[in-house]
C-alpha positions as CSV (number, residue, x, y, z in Angstrom):
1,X,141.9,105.0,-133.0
2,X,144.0,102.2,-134.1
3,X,144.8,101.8,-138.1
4,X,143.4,98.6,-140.3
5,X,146.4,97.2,-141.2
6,X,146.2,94.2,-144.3
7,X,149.1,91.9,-145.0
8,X,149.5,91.0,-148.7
9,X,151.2,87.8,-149.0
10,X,152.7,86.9,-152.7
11,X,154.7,84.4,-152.5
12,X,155.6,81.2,-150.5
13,X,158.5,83.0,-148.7
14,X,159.6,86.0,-147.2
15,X,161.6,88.0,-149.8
16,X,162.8,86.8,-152.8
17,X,165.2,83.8,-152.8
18,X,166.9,81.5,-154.7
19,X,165.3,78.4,-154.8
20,X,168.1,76.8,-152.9
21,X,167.5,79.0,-150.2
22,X,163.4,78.5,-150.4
23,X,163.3,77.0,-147.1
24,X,165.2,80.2,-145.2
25,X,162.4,82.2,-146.7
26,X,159.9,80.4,-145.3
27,X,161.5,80.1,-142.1
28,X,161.7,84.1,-142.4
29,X,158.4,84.4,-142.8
30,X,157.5,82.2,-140.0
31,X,159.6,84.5,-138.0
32,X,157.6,87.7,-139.5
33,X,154.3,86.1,-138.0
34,X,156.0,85.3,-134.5
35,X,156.9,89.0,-134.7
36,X,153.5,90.0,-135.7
37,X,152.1,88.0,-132.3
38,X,153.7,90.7,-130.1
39,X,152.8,93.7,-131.7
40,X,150.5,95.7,-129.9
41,X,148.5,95.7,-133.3
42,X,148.1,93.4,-135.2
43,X,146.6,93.1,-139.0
44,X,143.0,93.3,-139.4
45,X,143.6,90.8,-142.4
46,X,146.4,88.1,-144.1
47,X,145.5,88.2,-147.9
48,X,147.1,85.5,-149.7
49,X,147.4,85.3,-153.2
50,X,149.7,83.6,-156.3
51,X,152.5,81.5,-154.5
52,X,151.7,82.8,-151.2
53,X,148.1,80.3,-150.9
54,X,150.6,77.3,-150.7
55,X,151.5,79.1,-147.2
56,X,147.9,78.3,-145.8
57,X,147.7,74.8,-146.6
58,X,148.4,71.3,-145.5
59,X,152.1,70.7,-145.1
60,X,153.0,74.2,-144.7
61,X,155.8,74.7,-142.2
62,X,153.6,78.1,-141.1
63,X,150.1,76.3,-140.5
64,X,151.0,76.6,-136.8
65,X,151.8,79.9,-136.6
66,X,148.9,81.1,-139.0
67,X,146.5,79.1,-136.9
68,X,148.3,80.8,-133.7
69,X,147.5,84.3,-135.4
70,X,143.7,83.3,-136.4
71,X,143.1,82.5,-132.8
72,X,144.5,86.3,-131.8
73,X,141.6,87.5,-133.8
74,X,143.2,88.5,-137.6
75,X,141.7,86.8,-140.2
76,X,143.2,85.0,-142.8
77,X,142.2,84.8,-146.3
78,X,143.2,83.0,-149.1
79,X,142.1,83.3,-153.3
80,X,140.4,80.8,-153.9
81,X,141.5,80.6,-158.2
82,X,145.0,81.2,-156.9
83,X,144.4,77.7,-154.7
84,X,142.5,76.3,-158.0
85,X,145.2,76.8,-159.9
86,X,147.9,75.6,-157.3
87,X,145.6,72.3,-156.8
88,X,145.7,73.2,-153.5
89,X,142.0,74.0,-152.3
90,X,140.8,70.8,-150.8
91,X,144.3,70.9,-148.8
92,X,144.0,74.6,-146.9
93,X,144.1,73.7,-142.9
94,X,144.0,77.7,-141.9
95,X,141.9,80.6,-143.3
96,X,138.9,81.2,-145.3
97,X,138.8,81.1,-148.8
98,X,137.6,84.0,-150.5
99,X,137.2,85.6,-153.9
100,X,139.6,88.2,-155.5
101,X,136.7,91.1,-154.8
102,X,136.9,90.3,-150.9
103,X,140.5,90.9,-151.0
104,X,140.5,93.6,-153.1
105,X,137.5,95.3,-150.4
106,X,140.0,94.6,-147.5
107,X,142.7,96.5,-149.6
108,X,140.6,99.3,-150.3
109,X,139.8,99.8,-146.5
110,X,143.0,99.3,-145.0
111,X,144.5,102.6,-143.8
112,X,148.0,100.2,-144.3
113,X,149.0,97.6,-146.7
114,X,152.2,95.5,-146.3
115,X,153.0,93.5,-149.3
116,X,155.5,90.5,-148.1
C-alpha cells in the first residue's frame, strides 16, 4: 500500500530567495514539479496557501506544469481567502479552490506532508 503524500506550497518560489533571485525560485520549483512527474508516486494533493496561490494562477510561469500534474491525477488546491486577499481569485487557470478546512482534512490524512 502506497502512502498519501500532500505538498504544502507557501510561497511563490522554491526556497527562500532574495527577491532579485525570485525568478530562479520559481524556475526551481517548476523543476520540483517536472521531478514530481517521474516519480513512481506522486502526491495525492498540491495545497497552496499565502504567496504560494499566486503559483496557480494566470500568468504563472508553472500553470503548464501544474496543469501537466492535474492531468496525472493529483489534485490541486488552492485557499480561496489566501487568493482573496492576493486579488487573485478570478485569475486561477489550474486547481480548485477550496477553503482552509479542506486543506487542513488533506493534512490530517496524509501519511506525508512536504512543505515547499
Amino acid at each position: 500500500m502506497s502512502r498519501q503524500i500532500v505538498v504544502l506550497v507557501r510561497q511563490a518560489a522554491l526556497g527562500h530567495v532574495a527577491p532579485a533571485d525570485a525568478q530562479f525560485g520559481t524556475e526551481m520549483f517548476d523543476r520540483f514539479l517536472h521531478s514530481l512527474e517521474n516519480r513512481p508516486v506522486r502526491p495525492r494533493a498540491v495545497c497552496f496557501y499565502t504567496e504560494g496561490v499566486k503559483l496557480v494562477c494566470q500568468g504563472s510561469s508553472v500553470v503548464e506544469s501544474l496543469k501537466l500534474l492535474e492531468g496525472m491525477g493529483v489534485r490541486l488546491v488552492a485557499c480561496g481567502t489566501c487568493l482573496d486577499y492576493v486579488g487573485l481569485r478570478d485569475q486561477v487557470a489550474v486547481g480548485e479552490v477550496c477553503g482552509m478546512n479542506e486543506i487542513v482534512a488533506l493534512l490530517m490524512e496524509a501519511d506525508l506532508v512536504l512543505t515547499v
